[in-house]
ROMARBA-143379 format. One record per residue (C-alpha): x, y, z; residue in one letter. Coordinates in steps of 0.25 Angstrom, whole numbers, plus 2048, in hexadecimal, padded with zeros to 3 digits. Layout:
N
XYZa;...
//
This chain:
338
800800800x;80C80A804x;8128077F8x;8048097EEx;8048177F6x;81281C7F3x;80F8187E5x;8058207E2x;80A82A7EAx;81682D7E1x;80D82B7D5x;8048357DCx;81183F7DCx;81883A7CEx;80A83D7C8x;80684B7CFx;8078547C2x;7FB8497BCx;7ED84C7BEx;7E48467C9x;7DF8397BEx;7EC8387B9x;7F28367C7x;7E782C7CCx;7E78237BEx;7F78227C2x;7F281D7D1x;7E98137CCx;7F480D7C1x;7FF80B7CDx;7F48057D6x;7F27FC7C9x;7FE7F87C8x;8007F47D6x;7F57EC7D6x;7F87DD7D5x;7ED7D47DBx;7DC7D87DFx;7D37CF7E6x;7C57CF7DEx;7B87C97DFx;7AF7C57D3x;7A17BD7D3x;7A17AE7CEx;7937A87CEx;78D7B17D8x;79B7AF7E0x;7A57B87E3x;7B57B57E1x;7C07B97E6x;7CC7BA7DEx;7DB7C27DEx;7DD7CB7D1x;7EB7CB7CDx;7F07D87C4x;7FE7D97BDx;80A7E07C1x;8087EE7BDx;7F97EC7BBx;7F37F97B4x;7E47FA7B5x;7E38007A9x;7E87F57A2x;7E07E779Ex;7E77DA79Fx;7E57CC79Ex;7DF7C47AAx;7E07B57AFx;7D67AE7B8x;7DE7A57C1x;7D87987C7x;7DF78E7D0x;7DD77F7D5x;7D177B7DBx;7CE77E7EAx;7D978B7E9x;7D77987EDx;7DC7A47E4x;7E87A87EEx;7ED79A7EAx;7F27977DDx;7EA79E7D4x;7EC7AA7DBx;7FD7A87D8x;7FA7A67C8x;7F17B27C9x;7FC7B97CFx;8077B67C7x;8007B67B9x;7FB7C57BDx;8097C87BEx;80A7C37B0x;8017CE7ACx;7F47C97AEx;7E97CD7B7x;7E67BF7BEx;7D97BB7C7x;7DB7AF7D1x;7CD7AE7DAx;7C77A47E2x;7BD79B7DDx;7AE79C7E4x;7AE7947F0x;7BD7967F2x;7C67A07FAx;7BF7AE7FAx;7B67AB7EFx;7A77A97F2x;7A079B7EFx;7997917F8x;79C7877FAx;7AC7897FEx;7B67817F9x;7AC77B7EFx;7B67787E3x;7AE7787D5x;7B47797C8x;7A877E7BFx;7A77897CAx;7B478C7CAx;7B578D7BAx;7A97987BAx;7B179F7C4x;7BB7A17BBx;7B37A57B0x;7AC7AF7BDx;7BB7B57BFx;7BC7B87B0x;7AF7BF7B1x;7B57C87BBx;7C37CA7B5x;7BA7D07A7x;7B57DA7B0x;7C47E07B5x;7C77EB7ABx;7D47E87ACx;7D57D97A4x;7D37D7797x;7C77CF797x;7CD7C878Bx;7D77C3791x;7D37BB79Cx;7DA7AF79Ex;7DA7A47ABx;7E379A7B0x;7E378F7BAx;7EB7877C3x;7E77787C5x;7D77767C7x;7D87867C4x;7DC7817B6x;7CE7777B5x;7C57847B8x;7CC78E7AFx;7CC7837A3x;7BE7817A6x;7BA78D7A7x;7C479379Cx;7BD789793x;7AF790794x;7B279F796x;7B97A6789x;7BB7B2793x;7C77AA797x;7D17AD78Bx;7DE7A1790x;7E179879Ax;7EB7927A2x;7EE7887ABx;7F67837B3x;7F77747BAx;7E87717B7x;7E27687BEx;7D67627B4x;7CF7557B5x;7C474D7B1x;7BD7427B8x;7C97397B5x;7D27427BBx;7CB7457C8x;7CC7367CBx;7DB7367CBx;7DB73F7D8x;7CF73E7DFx;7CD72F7E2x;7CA7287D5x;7BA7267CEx;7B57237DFx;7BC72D7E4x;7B77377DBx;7AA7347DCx;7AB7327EBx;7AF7427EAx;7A47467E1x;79C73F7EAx;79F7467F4x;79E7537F0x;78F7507EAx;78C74E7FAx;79375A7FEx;78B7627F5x;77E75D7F8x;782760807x;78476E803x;7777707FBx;76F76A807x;779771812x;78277980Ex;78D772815x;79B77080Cx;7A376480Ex;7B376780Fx;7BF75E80Cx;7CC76580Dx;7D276B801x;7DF764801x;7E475880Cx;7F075080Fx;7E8748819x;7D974A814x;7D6740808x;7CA746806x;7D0754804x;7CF75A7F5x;7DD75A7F4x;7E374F7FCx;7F174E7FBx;7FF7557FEx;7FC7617F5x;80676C7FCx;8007787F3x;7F57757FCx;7FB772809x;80677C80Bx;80178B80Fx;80E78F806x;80678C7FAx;7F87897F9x;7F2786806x;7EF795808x;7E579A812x;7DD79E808x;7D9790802x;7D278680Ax;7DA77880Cx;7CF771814x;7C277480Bx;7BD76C7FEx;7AF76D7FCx;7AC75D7FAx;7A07627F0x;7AD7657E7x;7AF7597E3x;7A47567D9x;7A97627D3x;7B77617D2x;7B67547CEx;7AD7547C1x;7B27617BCx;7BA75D7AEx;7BF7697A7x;7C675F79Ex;7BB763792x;7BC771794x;7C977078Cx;7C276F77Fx;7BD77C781x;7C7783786x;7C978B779x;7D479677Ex;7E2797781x;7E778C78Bx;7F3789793x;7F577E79Bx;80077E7A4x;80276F7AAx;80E7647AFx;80E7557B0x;80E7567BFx;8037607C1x;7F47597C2x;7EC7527B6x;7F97577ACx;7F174C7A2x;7E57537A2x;7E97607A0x;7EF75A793x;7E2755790x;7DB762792x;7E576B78Bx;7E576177Dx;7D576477Ex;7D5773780x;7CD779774x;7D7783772x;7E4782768x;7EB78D771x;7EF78477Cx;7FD781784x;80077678Ex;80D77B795x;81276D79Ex;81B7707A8x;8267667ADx;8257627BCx;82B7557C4x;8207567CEx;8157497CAx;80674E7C9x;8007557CEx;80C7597D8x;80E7647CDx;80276A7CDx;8037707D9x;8107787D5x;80877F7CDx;8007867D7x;80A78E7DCx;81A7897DAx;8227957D4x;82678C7C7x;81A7857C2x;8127937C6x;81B79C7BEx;81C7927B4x;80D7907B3x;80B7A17B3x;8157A47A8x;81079B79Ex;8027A07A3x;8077AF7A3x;80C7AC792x;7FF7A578Fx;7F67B0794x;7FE7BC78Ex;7FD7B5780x;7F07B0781x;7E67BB78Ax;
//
């Protein structure tokens, strides 16, 4: 703040020949330019979002630039790894938006921790909504990316809405019902879960009680994600106070489980990059998705890693080289194709 005032003071001074408008215009352009991050709310289905608007360096209001929604894995918060792309691809020169899903982080949306992919497509289509209405982007030259199940919900919705000019993403996770077998418990364990989750629903309709499983457990088998996943665990990364470790809402599963955005690809008629490695998650079923995506102007850029699958994927969400790696070749599609 002292340093914003001593700023403008010495413009103030510098600029003191210069009539009153002329002075005030050359406040309002340093302020711009110091501006690097604004929290915002928009409505989504009668919600309202919370999100972070990241600006470039030297931002100038006057100006119009490109902007990118950022989406990151399921269950996360925008303070976690979308928020960090978002960051970094503003410094790139873009005007970046991460924002929590509804029924996440500051976000509204009943029930909480309710994890649905269809919702959180149109929420994305919802963020693009509000980005058209900042004069300061270009509203053709909106673009989004995502990180992990952030990358099922952008190419979903990407595939649907011609507001959204390219795409990226970045370790994406995208499965089908084949898929989802391989992690959660084979054909009876999946349908145990979806199961369950058609109870848990019915107990919300009739009492509006939510039933919780944690998030992520090293003990917990019924935990949504049961394993030692240290993005998750270790406050250092992504076990933030801001996300929630012990809530799932159960009624997710049906959801998470049947979405398959693996047709979509057939009408995702835009420019694509897919940013993957052999030890991220599914690497074979983002090659299947990217030889069916509709559009000629496509790029698969396959990173080399030791780590086995998915023991990779989790790099991604926030290790300096697979993130700067993942944001350069992101920063170079946008510029040529917004």
């Amino acid at each position: 703040m002292k340093r914003t005032i001593a700023i403008l003071t010495a413009v103030i001074l510098i600029t003191g020949c210069k009539t009153k408008n002329e002075r005030q215009e050359m406040q309002q352009n340093t302020i711009s330019k110091q501006k690097t991050m604004e929290k915002i709310q928009f409505n989504s289905e009668g919600s309202t979002l919370v999100g972070n608007l990241y600006y470039p360096e030297n931002f100038d209001s006057a100006k119009s630039y490109p902007a990118i929604v950022v989406s990151g894995s399921w269950t996360t918060v925008k303070e976690q790894m979308a928020g960090l792309y978002a960051k970094k691809l503003a410094e790139e020169g873009f005007i970046t938006l991460a924002f929590d899903f509804r029924n996440f982080g500051e976000s509204e949306g009943e029930p909480r921790f309710y994890e649905s992919p269809s919702l959180k497509k149109v929420d994305i289509e919802n963020a693009v909504t509000f980005l058209e209405t900042l004069p300061q982007v270009n509203k053709d030259k909106i673009g989004a990316f995502g990180v992990c199940a952030g990358a099922m919900y952008t190419l979903m919705a990407a595939s649907e809405d011609d507001r959204i000019k390219s795409v990226v993403t970045t370790a994406s996770w995208l499965h089908d019902a084949e898929a989802v077998k391989l992690f959660y418990g084979g054909e009876e364990g999946v349908q145990a879960k979806i199961q369950a989750a058609q109870q848990a629903k019915k107990n919300y309709a009739e009492n509006g009680v939510v039933e919780y499983i944690p998030s992520i457990s090293t003990e917990d088998e019924s935990a949504a994600m049961y394993g030692p996943y240290d993005y998750y665990l270790n406050p250092e990364r992504g076990a933030i106070k801001e996300w929630s470790a012990d809530k799932f809402a159960v009624m997710s599963w049906e959801d998470w489980l049947t979405a398959d955005p693996m047709p979509s690809a057939t009408k995702l008629t835009i420019p694509t990059l897919m940013i993957h490695s052999d030890g991220a998650v599914l690497p074979q079923y983002t090659k299947n998705y990217f030889e069916k995506i509709a559009s000629t102007d496509k790029k698969l850029h396959w990173m080399e890693t030791e780590l086995e699958s998915p023991f990779h994927q989790f790099n991604y969400y926030d290790q300096e080289d697979e993130v700067n790696q993942s944001v350069g070749e992101a920063s170079k599609w946008f510029s040529q194709k917004l």
